[in-house]
N, C-alpha and C positions, 0 to 999 in steps of 0.2 A: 523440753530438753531431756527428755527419754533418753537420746541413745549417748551423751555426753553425764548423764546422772546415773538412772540405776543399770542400764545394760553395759557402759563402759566397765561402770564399780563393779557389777556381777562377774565380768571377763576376766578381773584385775583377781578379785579372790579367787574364782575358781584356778585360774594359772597358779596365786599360791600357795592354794591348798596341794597341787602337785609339783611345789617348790622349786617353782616358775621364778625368778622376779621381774616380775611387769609393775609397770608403771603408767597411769592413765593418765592419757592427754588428752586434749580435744582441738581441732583446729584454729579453733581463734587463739587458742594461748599462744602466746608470741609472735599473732600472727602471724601461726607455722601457715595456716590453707588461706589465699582470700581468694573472694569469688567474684560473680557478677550473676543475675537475677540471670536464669535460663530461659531464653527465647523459645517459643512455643507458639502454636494455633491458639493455644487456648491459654489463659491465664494458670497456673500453677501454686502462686501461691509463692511461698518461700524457697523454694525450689533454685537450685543455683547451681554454676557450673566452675571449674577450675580455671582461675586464669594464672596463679603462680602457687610455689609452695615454696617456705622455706627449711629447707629441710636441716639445719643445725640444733634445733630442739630433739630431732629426734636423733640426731647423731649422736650428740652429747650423751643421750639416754643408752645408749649402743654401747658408747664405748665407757661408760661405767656399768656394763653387763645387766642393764636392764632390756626387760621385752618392753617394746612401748606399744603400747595399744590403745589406738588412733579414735576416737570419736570420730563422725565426716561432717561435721559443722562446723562451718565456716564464717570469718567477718566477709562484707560483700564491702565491695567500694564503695556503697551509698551508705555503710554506715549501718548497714539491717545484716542478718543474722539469715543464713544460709544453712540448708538441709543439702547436701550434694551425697552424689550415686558411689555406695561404696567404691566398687571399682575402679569407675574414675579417678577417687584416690586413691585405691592403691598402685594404678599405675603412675602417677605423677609423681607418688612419692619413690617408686623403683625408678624411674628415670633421673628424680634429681639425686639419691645416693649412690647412684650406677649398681644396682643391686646387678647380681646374676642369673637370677630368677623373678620371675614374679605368679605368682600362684593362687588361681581365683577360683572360689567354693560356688556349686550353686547345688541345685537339687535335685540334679539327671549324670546320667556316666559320662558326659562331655557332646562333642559336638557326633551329634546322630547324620546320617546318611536317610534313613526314616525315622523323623521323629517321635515314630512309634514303636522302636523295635530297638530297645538297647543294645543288641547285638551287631548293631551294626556301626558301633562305634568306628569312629575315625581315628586311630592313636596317638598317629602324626601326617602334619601337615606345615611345607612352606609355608609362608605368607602370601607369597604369587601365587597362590592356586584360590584365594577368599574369594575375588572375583566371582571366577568360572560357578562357585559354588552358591554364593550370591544368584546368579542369575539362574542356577536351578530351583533356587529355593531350600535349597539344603540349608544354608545358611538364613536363620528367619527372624524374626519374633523381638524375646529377650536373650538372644545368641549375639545377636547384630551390635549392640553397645559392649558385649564381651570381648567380642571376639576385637574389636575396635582398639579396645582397649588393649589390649594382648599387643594385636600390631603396630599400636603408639609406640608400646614398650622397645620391641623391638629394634624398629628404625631409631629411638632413640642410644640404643647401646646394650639394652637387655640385652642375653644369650639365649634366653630359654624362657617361654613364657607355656601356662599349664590352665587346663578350666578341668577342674577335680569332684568326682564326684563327694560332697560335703555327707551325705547321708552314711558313708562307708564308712565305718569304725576304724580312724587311725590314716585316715586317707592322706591326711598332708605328710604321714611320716612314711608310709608306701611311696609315694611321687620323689620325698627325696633321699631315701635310704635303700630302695630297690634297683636293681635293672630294669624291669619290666615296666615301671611308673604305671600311672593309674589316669583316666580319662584321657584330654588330648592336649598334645604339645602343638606349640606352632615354634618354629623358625625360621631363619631367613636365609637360605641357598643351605650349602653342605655346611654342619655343625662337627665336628668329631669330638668335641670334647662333651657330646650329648651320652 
């Protein structure tokens, strides 16, 4: 239980040593995340997937002006103790608060046109164009569960979903304090309030 013990606690004080207030949850408390063991080829292990979330634990934490910062383990319906894919929760969890955004870190400048050449970042992109891009291969890898996740969001109500690059100093406050934003947006048909 690493990332519900000391990587949750580590997040919780580093926010407030920069007088943050966060507050560390983890998904079994209140049986805010349950899961179900993830279907695979191969056995995985503790490995689980989202099947609901309730999201009033972390509302409550919201709107007594805490940052809540999520652990992704989960109770599973069998009763066993679930690892699930950050992402995954966090866009389950912007879908059941109807966030406005949902904003996911990874360790490249977002989705590449050549995965070899950051310059050829995508900035923005509908959701109807994943497809086309899928079947170039543009879209690959560990992009494919991202970018998934991004267009859950979406169709569920999101406005505005972002994959930022995490390595850039300040990056999530670039994406939402800028014009320009930083890595790539996806939405769904004409946005103007983007």
């Amino acid at each position: 239980m690493v990332l519900a013990g000391k990587v949750n606690k580590d997040l919780v004080s580093h926010l407030g040593k920069h007088k943050g207030k966060a507050i560390g949850m983890c998904g079994i408390d209140a049986d805010m995340i349950m899961a179900k063991k993830l279907k695979s080829d191969v056995d995985l292990g503790f490995v689980g997937d989202v099947i609901s979330v309730n999201p009033k634990p972390i509302q409550d934490a919201i709107e007594k002006s805490y940052i809540p910062v999520i652990a992704t383990i989960a109770r599973g319906v069998d009763g066993k103790t679930y690892n699930i894919n950050a992402d995954t929760v966090a866009s389950k969890i912007a879908q059941e608060v109807k966030a406005e955004n949902l904003i996911l870190m990874t360790d490249i400048a977002g989705l590449l046109k050549d995965k070899d050449d950051e310059s050829t970042l995508i900035s923005s992109m509908d959701i109807k164009d994943i497809p086309n891009l899928e079947k170039q291969g543009i879209i690959s890898g560990g992009m494919i569960p991202k970018i998934k996740c991004c267009v859950d969001a979406i169709k569920s109500g999101v406005k505005k979903t972002c994959i930022i690059d995490g390595r850039v100093p300040h990056s999530i406050l670039i994406e939402l304090l800028s014009n320009e934003g930083i890595g790539t947006q996806f939405i769904q048909g004409k946005n103007d309030e983007i």
